[in-house]
C-alpha positions in Angstrom: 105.2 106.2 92.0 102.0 105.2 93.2 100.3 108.0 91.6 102.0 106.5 88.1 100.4 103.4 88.9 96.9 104.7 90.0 96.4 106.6 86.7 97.6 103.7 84.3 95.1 101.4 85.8 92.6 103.5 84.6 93.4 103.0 81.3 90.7 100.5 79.3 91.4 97.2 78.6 91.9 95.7 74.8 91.9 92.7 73.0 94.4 90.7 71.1 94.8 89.6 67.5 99.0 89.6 67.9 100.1 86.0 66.9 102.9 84.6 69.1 105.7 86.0 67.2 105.2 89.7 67.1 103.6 89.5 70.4 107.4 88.2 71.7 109.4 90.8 69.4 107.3 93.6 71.4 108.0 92.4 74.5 111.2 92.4 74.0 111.4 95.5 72.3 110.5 97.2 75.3 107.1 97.7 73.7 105.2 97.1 76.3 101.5 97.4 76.5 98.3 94.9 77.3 97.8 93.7 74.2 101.2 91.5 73.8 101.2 90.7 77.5 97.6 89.0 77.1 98.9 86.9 73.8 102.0 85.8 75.8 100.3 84.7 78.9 97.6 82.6 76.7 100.4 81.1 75.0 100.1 76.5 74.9 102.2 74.1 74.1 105.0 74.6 71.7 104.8 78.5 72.4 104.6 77.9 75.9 107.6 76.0 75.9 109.4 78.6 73.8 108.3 81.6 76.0 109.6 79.4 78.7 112.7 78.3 77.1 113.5 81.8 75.9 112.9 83.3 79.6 115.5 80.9 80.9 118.4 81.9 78.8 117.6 85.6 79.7 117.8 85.0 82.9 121.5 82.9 82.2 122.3 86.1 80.5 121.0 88.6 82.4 122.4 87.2 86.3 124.0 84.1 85.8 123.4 80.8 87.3 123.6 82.0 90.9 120.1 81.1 92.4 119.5 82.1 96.3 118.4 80.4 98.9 116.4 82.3 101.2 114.1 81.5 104.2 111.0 83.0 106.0 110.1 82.2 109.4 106.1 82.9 109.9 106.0 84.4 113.5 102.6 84.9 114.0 99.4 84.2 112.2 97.2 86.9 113.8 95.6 88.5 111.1 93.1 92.0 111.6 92.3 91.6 107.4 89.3 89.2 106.4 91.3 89.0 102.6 88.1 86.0 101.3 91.7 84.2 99.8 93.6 83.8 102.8 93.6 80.5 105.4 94.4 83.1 108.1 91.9 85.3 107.7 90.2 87.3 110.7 87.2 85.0 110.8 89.2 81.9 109.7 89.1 79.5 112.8 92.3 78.2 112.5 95.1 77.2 115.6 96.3 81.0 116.5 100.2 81.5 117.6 102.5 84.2 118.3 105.9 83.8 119.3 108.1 85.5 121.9 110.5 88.0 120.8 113.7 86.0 122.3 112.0 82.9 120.5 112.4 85.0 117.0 115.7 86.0 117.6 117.1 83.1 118.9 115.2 80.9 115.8 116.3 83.6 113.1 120.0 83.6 114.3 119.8 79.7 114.5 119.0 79.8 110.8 122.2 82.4 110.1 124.5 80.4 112.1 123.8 76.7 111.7 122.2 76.6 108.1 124.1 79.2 106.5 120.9 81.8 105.3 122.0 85.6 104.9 118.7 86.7 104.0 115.6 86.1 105.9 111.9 87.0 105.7 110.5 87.5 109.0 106.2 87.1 107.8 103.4 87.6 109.8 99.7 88.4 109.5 99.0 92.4 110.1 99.3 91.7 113.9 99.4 95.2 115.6 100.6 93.3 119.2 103.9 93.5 117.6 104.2 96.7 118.0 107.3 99.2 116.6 109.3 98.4 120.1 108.9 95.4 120.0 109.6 94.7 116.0 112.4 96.8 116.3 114.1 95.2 119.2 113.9 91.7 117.2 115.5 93.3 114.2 118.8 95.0 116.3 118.9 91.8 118.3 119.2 89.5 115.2 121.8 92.2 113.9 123.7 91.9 116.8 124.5 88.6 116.9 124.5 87.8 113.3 125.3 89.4 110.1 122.3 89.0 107.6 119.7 90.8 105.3 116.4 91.1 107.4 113.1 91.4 105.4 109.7 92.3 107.0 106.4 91.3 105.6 104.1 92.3 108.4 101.2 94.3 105.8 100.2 97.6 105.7 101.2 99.0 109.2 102.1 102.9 110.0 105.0 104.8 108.2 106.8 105.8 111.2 106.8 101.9 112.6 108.8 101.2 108.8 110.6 103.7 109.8 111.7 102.9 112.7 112.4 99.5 111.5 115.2 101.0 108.9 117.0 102.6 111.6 117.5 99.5 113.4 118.7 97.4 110.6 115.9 96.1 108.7 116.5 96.2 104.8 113.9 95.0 103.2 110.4 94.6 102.9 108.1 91.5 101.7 105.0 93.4 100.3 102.7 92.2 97.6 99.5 94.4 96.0 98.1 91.3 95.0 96.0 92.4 92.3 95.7 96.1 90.6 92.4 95.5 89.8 90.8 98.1 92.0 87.1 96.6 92.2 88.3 93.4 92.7 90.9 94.2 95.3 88.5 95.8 97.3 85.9 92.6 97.0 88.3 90.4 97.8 90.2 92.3 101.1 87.1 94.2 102.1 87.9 96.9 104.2 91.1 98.0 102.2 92.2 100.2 99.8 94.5 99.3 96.5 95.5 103.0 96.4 96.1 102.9 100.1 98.6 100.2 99.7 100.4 101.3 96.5 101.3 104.5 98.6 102.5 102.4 100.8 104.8 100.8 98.3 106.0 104.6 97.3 106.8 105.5 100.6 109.0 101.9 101.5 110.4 103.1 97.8 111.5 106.1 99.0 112.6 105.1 102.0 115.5 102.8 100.0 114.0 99.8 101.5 114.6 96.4 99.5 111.3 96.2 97.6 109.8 92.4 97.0 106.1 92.7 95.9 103.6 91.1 92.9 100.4 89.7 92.8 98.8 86.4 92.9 98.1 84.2 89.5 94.3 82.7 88.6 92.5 85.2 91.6 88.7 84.6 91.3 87.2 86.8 88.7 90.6 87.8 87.2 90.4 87.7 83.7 93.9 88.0 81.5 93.7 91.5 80.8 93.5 92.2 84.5 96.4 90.0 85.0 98.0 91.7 82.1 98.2 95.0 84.1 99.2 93.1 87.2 102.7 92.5 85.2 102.5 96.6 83.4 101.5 97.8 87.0 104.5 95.8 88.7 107.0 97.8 86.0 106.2 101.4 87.6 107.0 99.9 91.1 110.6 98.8 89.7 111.2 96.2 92.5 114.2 94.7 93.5 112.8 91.0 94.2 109.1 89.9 92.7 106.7 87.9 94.2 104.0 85.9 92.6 102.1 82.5 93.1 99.2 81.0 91.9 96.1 81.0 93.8 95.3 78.0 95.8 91.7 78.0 97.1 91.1 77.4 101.1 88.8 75.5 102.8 89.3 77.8 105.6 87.6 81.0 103.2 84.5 81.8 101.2 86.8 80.7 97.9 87.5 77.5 98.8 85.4 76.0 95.8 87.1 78.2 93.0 89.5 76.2 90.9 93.5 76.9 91.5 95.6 78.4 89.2 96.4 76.1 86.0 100.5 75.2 85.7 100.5 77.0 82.7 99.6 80.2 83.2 101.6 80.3 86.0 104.9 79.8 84.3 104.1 81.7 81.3 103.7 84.7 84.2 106.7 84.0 85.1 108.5 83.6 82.0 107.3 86.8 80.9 107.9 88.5 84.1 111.7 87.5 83.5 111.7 89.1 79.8 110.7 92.1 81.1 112.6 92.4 84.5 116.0 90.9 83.5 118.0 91.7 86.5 115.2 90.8 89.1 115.0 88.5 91.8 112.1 86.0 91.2 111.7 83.1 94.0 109.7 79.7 93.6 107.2 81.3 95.8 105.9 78.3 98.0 102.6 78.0 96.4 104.1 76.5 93.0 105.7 74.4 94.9 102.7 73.0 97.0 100.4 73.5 93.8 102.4 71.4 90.9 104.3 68.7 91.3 107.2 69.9 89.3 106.9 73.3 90.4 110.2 74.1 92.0 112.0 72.4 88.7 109.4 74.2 85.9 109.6 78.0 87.7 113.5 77.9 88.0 113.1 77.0 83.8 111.2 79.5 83.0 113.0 82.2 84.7 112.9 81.9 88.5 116.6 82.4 90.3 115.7 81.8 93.9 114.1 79.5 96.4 111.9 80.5 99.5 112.7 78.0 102.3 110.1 77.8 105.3 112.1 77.7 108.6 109.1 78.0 111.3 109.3 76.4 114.1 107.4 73.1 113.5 105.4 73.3 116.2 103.6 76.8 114.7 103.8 75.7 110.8 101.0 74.2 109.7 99.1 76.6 111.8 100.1 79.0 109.3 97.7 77.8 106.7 97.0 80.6 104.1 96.1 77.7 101.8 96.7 73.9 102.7 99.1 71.4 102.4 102.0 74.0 102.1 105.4 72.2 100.7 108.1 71.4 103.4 105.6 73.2 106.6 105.8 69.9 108.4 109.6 68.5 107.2 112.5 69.2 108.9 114.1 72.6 108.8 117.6 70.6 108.2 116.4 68.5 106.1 114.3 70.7 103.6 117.6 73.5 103.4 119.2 70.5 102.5 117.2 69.2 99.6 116.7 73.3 98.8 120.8 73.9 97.8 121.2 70.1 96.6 118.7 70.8 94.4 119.9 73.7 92.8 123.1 72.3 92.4 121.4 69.1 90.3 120.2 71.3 87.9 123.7 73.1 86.9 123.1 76.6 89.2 125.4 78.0 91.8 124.0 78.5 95.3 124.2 81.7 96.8 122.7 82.2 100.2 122.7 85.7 100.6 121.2 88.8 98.9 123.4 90.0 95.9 124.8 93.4 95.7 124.6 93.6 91.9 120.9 94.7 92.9 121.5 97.5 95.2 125.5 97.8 94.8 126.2 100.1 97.7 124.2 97.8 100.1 126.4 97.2 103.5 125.7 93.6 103.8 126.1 89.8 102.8 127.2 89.6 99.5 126.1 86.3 97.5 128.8 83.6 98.3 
């Protein structure tokens, strides 16, 4: 797979003369290619709204109303990367926390037991003091005293640590690429390899992990082309969930005077996202919903189907600052998983709170309720 992905990225980008129409009949011909993808993530006004519109009633069509609610709980914010978008980079001199392994579990099965979540993502920066004992033992404790899916987002860290994580329990992984624009991948997480960390993705693939990956929106010196291959390049990883967000600049980094991501763009990504990847899991990633106003409301209209809850500890939250002023870091857990499912419910949608097996039928765990 990631050898699929490296060559197509070397193909040339083109422009586009496709009007809105035909560039929406190829897309949803299965055409796909650049050229259409550009038109339809340029699109304004009444052919936003349409792209929008249309996405929504694929995904009605495609999974339902059921939307999840899921949550991630941000256990460290250690980071070895210097990634020039991220508020906890290596030099970034922001409030550092880890917490205790007992404090994970016991928080994590908290969150299964009193609020209901069957999936959670346990996030971190790439922190090697967790090491594969020690990541391991959090995962079989969790699963011991609660039933739940367990996804990891800890970064690029060895193959035989993710493997050791499968055996004791863990069932997916939380693993974006950010960009598949090589050159500026490798400006903006200096140190790092794209190729490195699509292989990476292969090997989770083949592993039968749970794959949630994408890219973030509006990057600094990503044109649309480039974001156009984001979307082609995210089609030969064939996740099961996708992640995107716009970017939000940092004071904390050396972007924190680019502009963020316009609302636009970001729903047309996700509208077109959802046209493409009918079947998909597609959260309100966090950063719409800190970036826009209506965020949460605009991305479940134009094809999202899940929400991404934040159930740190309040005490470590806002020290988690990969951009600022993150929505719900300092409310209360309660209250924000609350608002989360009563919120769903106001605009028509079922809540579900688990991971659905119409994804990965044979998976042995929490169905959606």
């Amino acid at each position: 797979m990631a050898e699929s992905v490296i060559t197509y990225l070397k193909q040339k980008p083109s422009p586009t003369s496709m009007n809105f129409q035909q560039a929406l009949d190829e897309v949803l011909q299965r055409n796909l290619s650049q050229e259409p993808i550009v038109r339809l993530l340029g699109a304004e006004g009444k052919e936003s709204a349409a792209l929008r519109r249309l996405a929504d009633e694929e995904r009605e069509k495609a999974v339902g109303k059921s939307t999840c609610v899921h949550a991630v709980l941000e256990f460290s914010n250690f980071c070895r990367n210097d990634c020039l978008y991220c508020g906890i980079r290596r030099s970034s001199q922001v409030k550092r926390y880890r917490m205790p392994k007992e404090e994970i579990v016991q928080h994590a099965v908290w969150a299964v037991k009193e609020l209901g979540y069957r999936m959670i993502v346990l996030q971190s920066g790439e922190d090697l003091s967790y090491d594969a004992e020690t990541l391991c033992d959090i995962a079989r404790e969790i699963l011991r005293q609660c039933r739940a899916i367990l996804f990891f987002s800890i970064g690029q860290r060895d193959f035989s640590l993710y493997e050791s994580l499968k055996k004791a329990g863990a069932a997916g992984v939380l693993y974006r690429f950010e960009t598949s624009d090589r050159a500026l991948f490798e400006r903006l997480r200096p140190a790092t390899s794209l190729d490195a960390r699509l292989e990476h993705l292969s090997f989770l693939k083949r592993m039968r992990y749970l794959i949630a990956t994408g890219f973030m929106i509006g990057l600094p010196g990503q044109d649309m082309p480039a974001l156009a291959r984001d979307i082609l390049a995210l089609g030969k990883i064939a996740p099961e969930m996708i992640s995107v967000g716009p970017f939000i600049p940092s004071p904390l980094t050396p972007l924190s005077k680019h502009k963020p991501c316009g609302m636009t763009l970001s729903l047309n990504t996700i509208a077109v996202l959802r046209l493409i990847h009918t079947r998909s899991r597609i959260p309100v990633t966090t950063a719409f919903e800190t970036l826009y106003p209506q965020g949460r409301r605009e991305a479940l209209l134009s094809g999202s189907n899940s929400l991404m809850v934040n159930i740190t500890p309040r005490q470590y939250s806002a020290s988690y600052a990969i951009y600022p002023g993150r929505f719900g870091s300092e409310e209360e857990i309660e209250k924000l998983t609350r608002e989360a499912v009563e919120f769903v419910k106001s605009m028509g949608r079922s809540v579900c709170r688990g991971y659905a097996r119409d994804l990965r039928p044979n998976l042995s765990a929490p169905a959606c309720a």
